[in-house]
Every structure is written in C-alpha cells, then in structure tokens.
N, C-alpha and C positions, 0 to 999 in steps of 0.2 A: 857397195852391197846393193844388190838388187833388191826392191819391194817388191811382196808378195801380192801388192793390190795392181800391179800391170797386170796387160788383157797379155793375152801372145803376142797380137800383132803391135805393140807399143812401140816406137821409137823415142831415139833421143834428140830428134831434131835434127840431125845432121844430113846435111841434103846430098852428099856426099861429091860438092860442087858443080853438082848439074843447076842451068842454068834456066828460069822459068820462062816456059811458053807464051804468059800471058792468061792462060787457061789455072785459075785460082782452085778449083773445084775439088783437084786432089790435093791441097794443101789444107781445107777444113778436117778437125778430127772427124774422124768416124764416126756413125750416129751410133747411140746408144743402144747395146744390144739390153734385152731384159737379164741376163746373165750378168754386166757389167754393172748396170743399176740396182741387181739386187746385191751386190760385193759392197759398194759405196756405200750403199742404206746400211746393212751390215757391220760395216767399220764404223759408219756414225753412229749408229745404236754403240758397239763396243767402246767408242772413245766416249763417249755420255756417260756409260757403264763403267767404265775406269774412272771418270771424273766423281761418280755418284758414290762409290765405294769409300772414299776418306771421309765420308759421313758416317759412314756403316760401322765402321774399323773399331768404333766401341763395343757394337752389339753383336759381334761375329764371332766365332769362334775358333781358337787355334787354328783346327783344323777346316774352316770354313777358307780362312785366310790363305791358308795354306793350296788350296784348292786353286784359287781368284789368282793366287802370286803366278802355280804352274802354268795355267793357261794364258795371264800376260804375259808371261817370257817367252811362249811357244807362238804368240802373233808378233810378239816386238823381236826376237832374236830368232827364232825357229829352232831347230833341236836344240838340246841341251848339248854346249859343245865347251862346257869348262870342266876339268878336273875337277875331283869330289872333293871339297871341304878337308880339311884336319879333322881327328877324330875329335880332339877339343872343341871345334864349332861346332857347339852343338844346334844352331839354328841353321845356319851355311849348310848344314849339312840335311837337314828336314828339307830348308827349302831345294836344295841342290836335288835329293834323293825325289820330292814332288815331282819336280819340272823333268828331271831323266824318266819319270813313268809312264811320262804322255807319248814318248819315243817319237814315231813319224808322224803324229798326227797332222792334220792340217790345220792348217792360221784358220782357216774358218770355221771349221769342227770346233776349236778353240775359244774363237771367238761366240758362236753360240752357246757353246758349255758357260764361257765367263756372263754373259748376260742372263740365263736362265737361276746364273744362282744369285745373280744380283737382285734379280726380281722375287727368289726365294729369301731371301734376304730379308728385305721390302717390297711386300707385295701392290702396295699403292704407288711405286716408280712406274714411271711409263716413261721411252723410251722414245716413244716420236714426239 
C-alpha cells in the first residue's frame, strides 16, 4: 500500500539495472522542496498529536473521541473502506458511520482537523 507522505516523483530504489557512471549527483535525494517539508512537519506534529491524545482520553468527550478516531483512520487507512458494523455494535457502528463522513477528504485536511482538536482539547500542548 502506497503512503500518502510520498512526493510524486518518489521512487523505490530500483535503478532498474542501469549501470552508474561514476557521476554520484543524480543518485542523492532530491533537495527539499518547501511543500515536502511542510507534509513531514505536518505528520510529526500529527504523530505527537496522536501520541498526546491517550493522555486526554479521560477529559474528552464521546463525541470529541469520536472526531480524533474519524480523522486518524482517514491519515492511517484513507477512505473508509470496511462494511458498516452490525446493527448490534453499537460503537463499530459510531465509529464506522464517523470515519464514512469525512468521505474523500485528504490525510492532511485530516491531519490538521486531528491537531487543531488536540490542541482544543489541551490548549497548553505545543506541538513543536
């Protein structure tokens, strides 16, 4: 499954048996565009923000949680792509019916909605 933190022009390494020149210069990554370093800062803010959250998990509310779960399913798996719950889970089914609301969002809409509420959350979290 591909990561949604690759640039476009990312490869896997595969040099596709071509043999090097001696000329090293095109095998360094690519220098950092401002685009790829604000995605990286981004996720590290997010992954901090997900680690911060099972601190919170007492002071939040159902539907706070609720919120926090939709948007880490929609950076970590991307759409919602499981069948809905049994009518008897009735939590499977909040969270399922949450995380199917965000539809096509994108992982980083995602991931700023999930930080902005961490920080509503905890307004003393800082994230760098």
């Amino acid at each position: 499954m591909a990561t949604p933190f690759l640039s476009a022009g990312t490869t896997t390494g595969d040099s596709g048996g071509e043999l090097s020149s001696g000329d090293d210069s095109g095998d360094m990554e690519s220098p950092q565009t401002p685009e790829t370093e604000a995605s990286r800062s981004l996720a590290e803010q997010f992954e901090k923000a997900a680690a911060h959250v099972q601190g919170l998990i007492q002071v939040a509310s159902r539907e706070q949680l609720l919120y926090l779960y939709a948007r880490y399913k929609q950076v970590k798996v991307g759409n919602c792509n499981i069948p809905k719950p049994n009518f008897f889970d009735f939590e499977g089914k909040q969270k399922w019916e949450a995380w199917k609301a965000l539809g096509d969002s994108s992982p980083s809409q995602a991931m700023q909605e999930y930080i902005a509420a961490v920080k509503k959350l905890d307004p003393g979290w800082n994230p760098q």
